[in-house]
MARDO-527684 format. One record per residue (C-alpha): residue number from 1; residue in one letter; z, y, x. Coordinates in steps of 0.5 Angstrom, whole numbers. Layout:
REM MARDO-527684
R     k   r       w       v       u
R   NUM   a       Z       Y       X
...
***
This chain:
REM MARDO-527684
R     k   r       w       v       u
R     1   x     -29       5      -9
R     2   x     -25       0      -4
R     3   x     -29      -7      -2
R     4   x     -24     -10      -8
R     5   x     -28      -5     -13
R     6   x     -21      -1     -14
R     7   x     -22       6     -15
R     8   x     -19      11     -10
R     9   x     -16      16     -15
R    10   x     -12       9     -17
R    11   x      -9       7      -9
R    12   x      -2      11     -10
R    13   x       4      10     -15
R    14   x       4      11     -22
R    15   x       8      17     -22
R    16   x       4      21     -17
R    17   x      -2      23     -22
R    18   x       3      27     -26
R    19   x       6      31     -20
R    20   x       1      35     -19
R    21   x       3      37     -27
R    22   x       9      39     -24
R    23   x       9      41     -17
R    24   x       9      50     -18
R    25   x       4      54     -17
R    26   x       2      55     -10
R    27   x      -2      58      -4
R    28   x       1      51       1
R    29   x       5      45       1
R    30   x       7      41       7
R    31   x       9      35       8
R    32   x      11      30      13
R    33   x      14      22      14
R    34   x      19      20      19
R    35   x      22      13      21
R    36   x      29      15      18
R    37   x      33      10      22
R    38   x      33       5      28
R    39   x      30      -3      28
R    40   x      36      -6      23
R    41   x      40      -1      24
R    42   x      41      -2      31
R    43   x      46       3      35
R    44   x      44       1      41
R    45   x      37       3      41
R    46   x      34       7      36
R    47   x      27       7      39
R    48   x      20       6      35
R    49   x      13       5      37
R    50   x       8       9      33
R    51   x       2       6      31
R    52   x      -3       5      25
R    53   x      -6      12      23
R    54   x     -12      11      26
R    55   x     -13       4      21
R    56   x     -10       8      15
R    57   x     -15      14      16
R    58   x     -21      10      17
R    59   x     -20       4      11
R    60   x     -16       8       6
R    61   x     -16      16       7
R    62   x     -23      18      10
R    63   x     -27      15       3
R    64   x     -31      18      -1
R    65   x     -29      19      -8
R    66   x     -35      18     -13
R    67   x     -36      21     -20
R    68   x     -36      13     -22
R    69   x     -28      12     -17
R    70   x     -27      19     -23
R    71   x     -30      15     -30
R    72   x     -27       9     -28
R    73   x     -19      12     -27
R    74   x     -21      16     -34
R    75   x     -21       9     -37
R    76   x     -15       6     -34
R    77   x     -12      12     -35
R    78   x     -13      12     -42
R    79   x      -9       6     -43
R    80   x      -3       6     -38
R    81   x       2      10     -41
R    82   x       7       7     -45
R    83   x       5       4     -51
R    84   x      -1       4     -48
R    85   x      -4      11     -49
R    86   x      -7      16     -46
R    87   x      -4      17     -38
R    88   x      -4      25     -36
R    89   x      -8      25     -30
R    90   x     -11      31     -26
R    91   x     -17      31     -27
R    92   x     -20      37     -26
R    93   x     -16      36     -19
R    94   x     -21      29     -19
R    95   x     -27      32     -21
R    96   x     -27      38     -16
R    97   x     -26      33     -10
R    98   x     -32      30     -11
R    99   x     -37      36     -12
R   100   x     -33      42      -8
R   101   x     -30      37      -2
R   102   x     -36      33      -1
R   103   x     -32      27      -4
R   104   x     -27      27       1
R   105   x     -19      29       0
R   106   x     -18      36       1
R   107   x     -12      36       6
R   108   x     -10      36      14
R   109   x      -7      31      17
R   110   x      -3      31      23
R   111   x      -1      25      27
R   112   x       3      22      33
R   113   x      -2      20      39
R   114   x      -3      11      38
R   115   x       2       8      42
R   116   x       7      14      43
R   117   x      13      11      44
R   118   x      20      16      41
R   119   x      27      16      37
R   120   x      28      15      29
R   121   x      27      22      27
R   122   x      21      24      30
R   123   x      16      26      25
R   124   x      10      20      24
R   125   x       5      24      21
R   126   x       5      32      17
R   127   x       0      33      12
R   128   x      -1      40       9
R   129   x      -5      42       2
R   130   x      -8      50       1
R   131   x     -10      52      -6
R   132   x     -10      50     -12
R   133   x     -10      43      -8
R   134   x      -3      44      -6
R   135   x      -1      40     -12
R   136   x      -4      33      -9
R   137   x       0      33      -3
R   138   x       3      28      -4
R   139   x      -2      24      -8
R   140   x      -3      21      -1
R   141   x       4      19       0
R   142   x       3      11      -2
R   143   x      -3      10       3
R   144   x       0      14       9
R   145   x       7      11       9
R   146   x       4       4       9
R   147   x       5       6      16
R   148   x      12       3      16
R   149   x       9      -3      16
R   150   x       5      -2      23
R   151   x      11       2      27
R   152   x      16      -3      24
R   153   x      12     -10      28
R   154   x      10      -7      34
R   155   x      17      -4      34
R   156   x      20     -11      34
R   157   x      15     -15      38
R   158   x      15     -10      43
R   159   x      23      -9      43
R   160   x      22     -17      43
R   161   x      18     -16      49
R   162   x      24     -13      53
R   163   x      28     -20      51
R   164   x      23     -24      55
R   165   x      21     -18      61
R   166   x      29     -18      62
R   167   x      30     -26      62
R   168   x      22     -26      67
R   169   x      27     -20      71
R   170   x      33     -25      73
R   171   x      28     -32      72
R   172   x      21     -31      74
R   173   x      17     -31      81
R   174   x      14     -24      82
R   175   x       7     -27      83
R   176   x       8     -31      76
R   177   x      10     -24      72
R   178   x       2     -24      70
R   179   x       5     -30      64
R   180   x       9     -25      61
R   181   x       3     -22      57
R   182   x       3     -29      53
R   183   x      10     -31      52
R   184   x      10     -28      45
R   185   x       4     -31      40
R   186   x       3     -27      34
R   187   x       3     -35      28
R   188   x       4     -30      22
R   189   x      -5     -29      19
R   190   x      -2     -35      14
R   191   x       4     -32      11
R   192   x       1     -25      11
R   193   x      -2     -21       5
R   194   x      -7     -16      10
R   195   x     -11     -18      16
R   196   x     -10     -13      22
R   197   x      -4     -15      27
R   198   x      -3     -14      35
R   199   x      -1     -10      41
R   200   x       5     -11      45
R   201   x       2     -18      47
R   202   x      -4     -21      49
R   203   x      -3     -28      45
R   204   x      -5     -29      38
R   205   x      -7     -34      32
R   206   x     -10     -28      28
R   207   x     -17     -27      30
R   208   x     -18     -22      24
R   209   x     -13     -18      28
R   210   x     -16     -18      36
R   211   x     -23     -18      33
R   212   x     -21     -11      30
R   213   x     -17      -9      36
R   214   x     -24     -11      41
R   215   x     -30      -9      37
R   216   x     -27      -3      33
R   217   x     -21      -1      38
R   218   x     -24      -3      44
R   219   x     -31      -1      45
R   220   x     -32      -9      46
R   221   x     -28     -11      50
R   222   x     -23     -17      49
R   223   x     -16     -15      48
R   224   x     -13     -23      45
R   225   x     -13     -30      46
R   226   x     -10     -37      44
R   227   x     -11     -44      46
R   228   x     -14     -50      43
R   229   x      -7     -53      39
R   230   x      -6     -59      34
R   231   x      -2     -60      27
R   232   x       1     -64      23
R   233   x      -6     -66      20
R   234   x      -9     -67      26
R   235   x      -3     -73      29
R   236   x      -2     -76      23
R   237   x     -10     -77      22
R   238   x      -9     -82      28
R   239   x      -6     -88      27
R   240   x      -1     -87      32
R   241   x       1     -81      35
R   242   x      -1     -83      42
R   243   x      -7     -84      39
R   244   x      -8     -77      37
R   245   x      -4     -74      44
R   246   x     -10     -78      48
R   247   x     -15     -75      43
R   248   x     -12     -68      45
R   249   x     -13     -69      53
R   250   x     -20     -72      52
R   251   x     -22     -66      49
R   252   x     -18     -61      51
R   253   x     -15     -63      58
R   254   x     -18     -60      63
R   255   x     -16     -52      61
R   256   x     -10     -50      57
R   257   x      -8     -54      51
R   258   x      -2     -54      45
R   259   x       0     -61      42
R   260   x       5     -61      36
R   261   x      10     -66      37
R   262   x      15     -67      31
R   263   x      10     -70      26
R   264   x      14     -76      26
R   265   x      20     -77      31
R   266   x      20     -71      36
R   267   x      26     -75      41
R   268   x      21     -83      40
R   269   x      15     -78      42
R   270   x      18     -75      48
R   271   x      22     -81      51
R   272   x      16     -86      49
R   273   x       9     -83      48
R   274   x       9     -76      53
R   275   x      10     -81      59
R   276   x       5     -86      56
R   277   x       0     -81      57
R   278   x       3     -78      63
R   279   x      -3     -81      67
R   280   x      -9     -78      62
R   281   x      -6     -72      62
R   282   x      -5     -71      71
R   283   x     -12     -73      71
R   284   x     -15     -68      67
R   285   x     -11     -64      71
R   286   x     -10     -57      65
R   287   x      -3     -55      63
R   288   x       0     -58      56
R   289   x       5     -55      52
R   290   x      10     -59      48
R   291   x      11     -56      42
R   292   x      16     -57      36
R   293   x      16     -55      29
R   294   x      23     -57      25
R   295   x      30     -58      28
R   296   x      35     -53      31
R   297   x      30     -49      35
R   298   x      35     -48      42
R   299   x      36     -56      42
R   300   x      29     -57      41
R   301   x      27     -52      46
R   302   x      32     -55      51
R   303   x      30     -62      50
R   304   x      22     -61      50
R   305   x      24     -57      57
R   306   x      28     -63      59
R   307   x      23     -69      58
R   308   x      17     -65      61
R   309   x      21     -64      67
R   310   x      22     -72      68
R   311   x      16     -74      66
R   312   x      12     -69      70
R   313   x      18     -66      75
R   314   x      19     -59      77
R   315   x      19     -54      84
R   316   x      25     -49      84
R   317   x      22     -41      85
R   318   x      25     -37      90
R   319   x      31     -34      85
R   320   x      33     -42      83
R   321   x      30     -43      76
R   322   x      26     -49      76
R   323   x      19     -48      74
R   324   x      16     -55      71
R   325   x      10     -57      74
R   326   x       3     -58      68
R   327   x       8     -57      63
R   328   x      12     -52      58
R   329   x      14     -51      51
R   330   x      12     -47      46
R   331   x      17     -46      40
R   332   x      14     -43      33
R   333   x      19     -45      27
R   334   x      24     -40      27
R   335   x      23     -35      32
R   336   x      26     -28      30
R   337   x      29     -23      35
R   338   x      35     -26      34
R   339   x      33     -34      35
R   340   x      29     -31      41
R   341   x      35     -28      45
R   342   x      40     -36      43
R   343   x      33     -39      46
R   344   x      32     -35      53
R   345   x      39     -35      55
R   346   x      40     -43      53
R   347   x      34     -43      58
R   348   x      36     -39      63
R   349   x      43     -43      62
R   350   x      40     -50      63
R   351   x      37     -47      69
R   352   x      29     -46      68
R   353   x      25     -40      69
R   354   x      23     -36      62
R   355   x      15     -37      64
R   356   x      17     -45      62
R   357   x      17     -42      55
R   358   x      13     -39      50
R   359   x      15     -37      42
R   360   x      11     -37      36
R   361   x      13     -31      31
R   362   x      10     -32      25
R   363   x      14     -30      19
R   364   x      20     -27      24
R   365   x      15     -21      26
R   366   x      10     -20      21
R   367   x      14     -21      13
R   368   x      22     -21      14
R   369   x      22     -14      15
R   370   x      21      -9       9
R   371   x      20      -1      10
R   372   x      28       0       9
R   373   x      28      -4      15
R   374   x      27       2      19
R   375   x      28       6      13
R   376   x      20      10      13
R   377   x      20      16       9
R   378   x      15      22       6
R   379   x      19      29       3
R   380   x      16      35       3
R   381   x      18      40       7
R   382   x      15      48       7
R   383   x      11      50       1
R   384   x       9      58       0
R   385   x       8      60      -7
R   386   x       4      62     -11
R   387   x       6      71     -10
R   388   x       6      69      -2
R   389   x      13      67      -2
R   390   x      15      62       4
R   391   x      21      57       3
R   392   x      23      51       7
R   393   x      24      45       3
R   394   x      30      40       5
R   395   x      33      34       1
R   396   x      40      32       3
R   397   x      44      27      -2
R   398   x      51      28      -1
R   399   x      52      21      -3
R   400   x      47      19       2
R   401   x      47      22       9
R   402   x      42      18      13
R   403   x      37      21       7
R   404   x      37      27      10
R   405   x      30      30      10
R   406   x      28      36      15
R   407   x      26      43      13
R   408   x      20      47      15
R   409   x      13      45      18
R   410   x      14      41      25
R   411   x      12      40      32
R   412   x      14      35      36
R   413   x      15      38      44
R   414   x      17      33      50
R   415   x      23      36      54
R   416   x      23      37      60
R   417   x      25      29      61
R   418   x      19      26      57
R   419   x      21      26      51
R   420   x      19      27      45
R   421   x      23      33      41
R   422   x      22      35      34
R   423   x      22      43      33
R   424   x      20      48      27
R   425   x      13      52      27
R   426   x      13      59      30
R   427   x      13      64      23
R   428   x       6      64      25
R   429   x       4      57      24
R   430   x       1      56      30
R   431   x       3      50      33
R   432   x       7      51      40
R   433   x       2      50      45
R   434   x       5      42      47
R   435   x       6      40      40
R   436   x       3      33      41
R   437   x       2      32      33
R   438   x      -6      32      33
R   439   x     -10      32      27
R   440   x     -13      26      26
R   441   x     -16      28      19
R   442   x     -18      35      16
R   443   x     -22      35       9
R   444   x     -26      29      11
R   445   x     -27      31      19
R   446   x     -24      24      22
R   447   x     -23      24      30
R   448   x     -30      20      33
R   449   x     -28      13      36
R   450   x     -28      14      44
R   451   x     -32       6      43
R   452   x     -37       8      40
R   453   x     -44      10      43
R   454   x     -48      17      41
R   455   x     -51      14      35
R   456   x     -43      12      33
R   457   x     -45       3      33
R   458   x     -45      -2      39
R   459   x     -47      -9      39
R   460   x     -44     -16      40
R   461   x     -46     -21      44
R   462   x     -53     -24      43
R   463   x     -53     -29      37
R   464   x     -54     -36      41
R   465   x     -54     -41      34
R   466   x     -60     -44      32
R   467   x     -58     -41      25
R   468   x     -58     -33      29
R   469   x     -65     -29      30
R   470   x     -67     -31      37
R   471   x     -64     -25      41
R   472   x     -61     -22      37
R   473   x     -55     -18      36
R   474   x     -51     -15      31
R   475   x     -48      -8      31
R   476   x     -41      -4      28
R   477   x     -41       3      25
R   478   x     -36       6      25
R   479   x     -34      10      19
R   480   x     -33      17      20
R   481   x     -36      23      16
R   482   x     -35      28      22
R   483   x     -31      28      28
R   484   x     -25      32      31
R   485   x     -25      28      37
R   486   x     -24      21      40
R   487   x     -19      16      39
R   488   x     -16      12      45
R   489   x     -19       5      46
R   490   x     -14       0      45
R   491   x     -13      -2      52
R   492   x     -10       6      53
R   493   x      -6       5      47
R   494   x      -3      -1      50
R   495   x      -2       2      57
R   496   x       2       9      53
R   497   x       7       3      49
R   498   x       9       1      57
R   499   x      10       6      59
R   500   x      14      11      54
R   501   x      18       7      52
R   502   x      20       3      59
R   503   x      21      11      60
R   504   x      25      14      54
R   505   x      33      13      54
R   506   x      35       8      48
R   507   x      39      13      44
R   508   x      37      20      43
R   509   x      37      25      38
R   510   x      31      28      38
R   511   x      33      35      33
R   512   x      33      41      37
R   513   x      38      46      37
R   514   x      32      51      34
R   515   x      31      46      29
R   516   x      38      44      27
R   517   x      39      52      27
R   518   x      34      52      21
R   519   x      37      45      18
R   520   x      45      50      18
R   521   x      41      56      14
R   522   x      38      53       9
R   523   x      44      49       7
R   524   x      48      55       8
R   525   x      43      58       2
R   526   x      45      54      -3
R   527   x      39      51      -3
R   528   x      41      44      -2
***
């Protein structure tokens, strides 16, 4: 049973439960998922960072199924079909998971590593069901392609980061490259509808999501932060917006701090009450960000930029650009990847270095992209009959050709350049030796974290709240049953994103000739 007490047997499409009614008999079944086309279709780059998986197995896949997950499917079930009757469901199938598998579903999954940087068509994962279990191979299929969700936001919150790395190449001092891990903060927690965010930056206001990265990902270790910022609700609670500005430097001043500026009249509030309470600000001595939140998102970004650099002036670096002195500007309302570029270049162009500006991405990163955005995909691609009889199974439209699906069990192999290429598994089923798909679940075993202690928990810091037992300290532990081997930290994951895809070309085909031999010979049978 999930936390919102919905059956497992339930968290997958209608019309799944009456494939396995279909499917033939058969001793193996595989199937795989594969990011079918490039971020928005986009010719010039057809890269995708992988990332997700390890979410997915722990939250969703390795569960245990309960008898009661089973009595309560039946009694839904009994009345889904149309006319509200009775709903054929494998329960057999169901009944066999919970008192043969142990409670957990009887199937390999195999994975890319966390963080592995590759081109559209390279295979995210591959699940492989035996026996009469075959029939469920892609019962998992809903759950697993969520997965489209995780790849597609950190795909564009990292090609968002090449926009900013490429404006800090041409702008930014070298000493002052240490800012760019900020420059994109993820504003979206309010628009979404799950809670687990982050990779690519260091900035976030979703603390669900860089509390799970550090304490479930990263053994504890930070991997987010954010500053003390206002909001509307906040100016307008004072009587006057000066008021309100001297409320936030009182307080917060001293270190690093966000103050929204359009409540009423974002020009009046720069040309008169910035320069008001210029002098409170310098002598608190902590570095203010002007922020906007209505209007043209260029201009606004440009005038911010522009008042600060009258009322607090500025130093030229050593590559021309002006960098503002205990001022900057952050722009939150609008920022998508292509705002984001209009921005940077009118920056660059008005002469001021990139770090002067940061962005919050809200809607743009987290909500306005779907899984055709990337067109994310799981089809079956080998089965072995019930007599023994092997055959690789492909999908290839006539009337859609970018829905092409591939044949056979996959390896994924890098080349000799690194990069990572999709080949068939030898006849024999073993993997190739450098195949870099790893099985990340098999019949309830689970990889162990590589954060976890011998008896699979750790601590957070000791309680200081009067409310909290005096020195004491909360443990998480860590869902696994049984363990395959460890999952990377966090950090690693973060490192591996930099340095694969810095070091991939931004178009390839990743299909080998081996592969590509085996696509012509199965369309040549007649079989598609």
């Amino acid at each position: 049973m999930t936390p919102f007490n919905i059956p497992l047997a339930v968290l997958t499409d209608s019309y799944k439960v009456t494939h396995p009614f279909i499917y033939p008999r058969a001793q193996k079944m595989v199937a795989y998922g594969e990011m079918r086309q490039a971020y928005d279709k986009d010719p010039t780059d057809n890269r995708i960072v992988f990332y997700g998986i390890r979410y997915l197995i722990e939250n969703y896949i390795a569960k245990k199924w309960t008898l009661q997950d089973v009595a309560q499917a039946e009694v839904f079930f009994s009345t889904h079909n149309a006319g509200f009757t009775g709903f054929p469901f494998p329960k057999d199938l169901f009944l066999k998971i919970v008192n043969e598998h142990n409670g957990y579903f009887p199937v390999k999954i195999e994975a890319l590593p966390e963080g592995t940087a590759c081109h559209a068509h390279v295979p995210a994962f591959q699940i492989t069901a035996e026996g009469e279990m075959s029939r469920l191979v892609t019962y998992l299929e809903t759950l697993l392609t969520m997965i489209w969700y995780p790849i597609t936001v950190a795909t564009l919150s990292r090609r968002s980061r090449d926009l900013i790395q490429a404006a800090y190449d041409k702008s930014v001092e070298q000493e002052s490259y240490w800012s760019l891990e900020s420059r994109l903060h993820d504003f979206g927690f309010r628009a979404c509808t799950s809670i687990e965010h982050s990779l690519n930056f260091t900035g976030t206001d979703t603390m669900s999501a860089a509390f799970y990265a550090q304490f479930q990902l990263n053994g504890g270790d930070p991997v987010a932060n954010s500053i003390p910022a206002s909001e509307h609700s906040v100016m307008t609670a004072f009587r006057t917006e000066k008021e309100a500005m001297e409320a936030m430097i009182s307080t917060f001043g001293e270190g690093v701090f966000a103050c929204v500026m359009d409540s009423y009249d974002y020009q009046k509030a720069l040309d008169t009450i910035l320069p008001s309470v210029a002098s409170f600000k310098l002598e608190k001595g902590g570095f203010l960000v002007l922020r906007p939140d209505s209007g043209d998102i260029v201009e606004s970004v440009l005038l911010g930029l522009r008042a600060a650099e009258k009322v607090f002036g500025c130093d030229v670096n050593k590559k021309g650009y002006k960098v503002i002195r205990g001022c900057g500007v952050i722009q939150g309302d609008g920022v998508s990847y292509q705002s984001l570029a209009k921005i940077l270049d009118a920056v660059l162009a008005e002469g001021y270095a990139a770090q002067n500006c940061a962005f919050g991405m809200g809607g743009g990163l987290l909500q306005k992209l779907n899984r055709d955005t990337m067109s994310f995909a799981t089809k079956l691609c080998h089965i072995v009959y019930e007599d023994g009889t092997k055959r690789d199974v492909m999908k290839h439209p006539k009337t859609d050709a970018d829905k092409i699906s591939l044949p056979g069990i996959l390896d994924v192999v890098r080349n000799e350049q690194g990069i990572p290429m999709v080949h068939p598994r030898a006849e024999s089923g073993v993997p190739h030796k450098n195949n870099i798909l790893q099985v990340v679940y098999d019949h309830g075993k689970v990889p162990l974290s590589a954060t976890a202690t011998t008896s699979s928990t750790f601590n957070t810091p000791p309680a200081t709240s009067a409310s909290d037992s005096a020195g004491s300290t909360t443990g998480f532990t860590l869902s696994t049953p049984e363990s395959l081997h460890a999952w990377p930290k966090f950090s690693v994951i973060k490192e591996r994103v930099q340095k694969e895809w810095e070091a991939l070309p931004k178009t390839f085909d990743p299909i080998s000739s081996a592969l590509r031999e085996k696509i012509k010979g199965v369309m040549s049978a007649g079989e598609v």
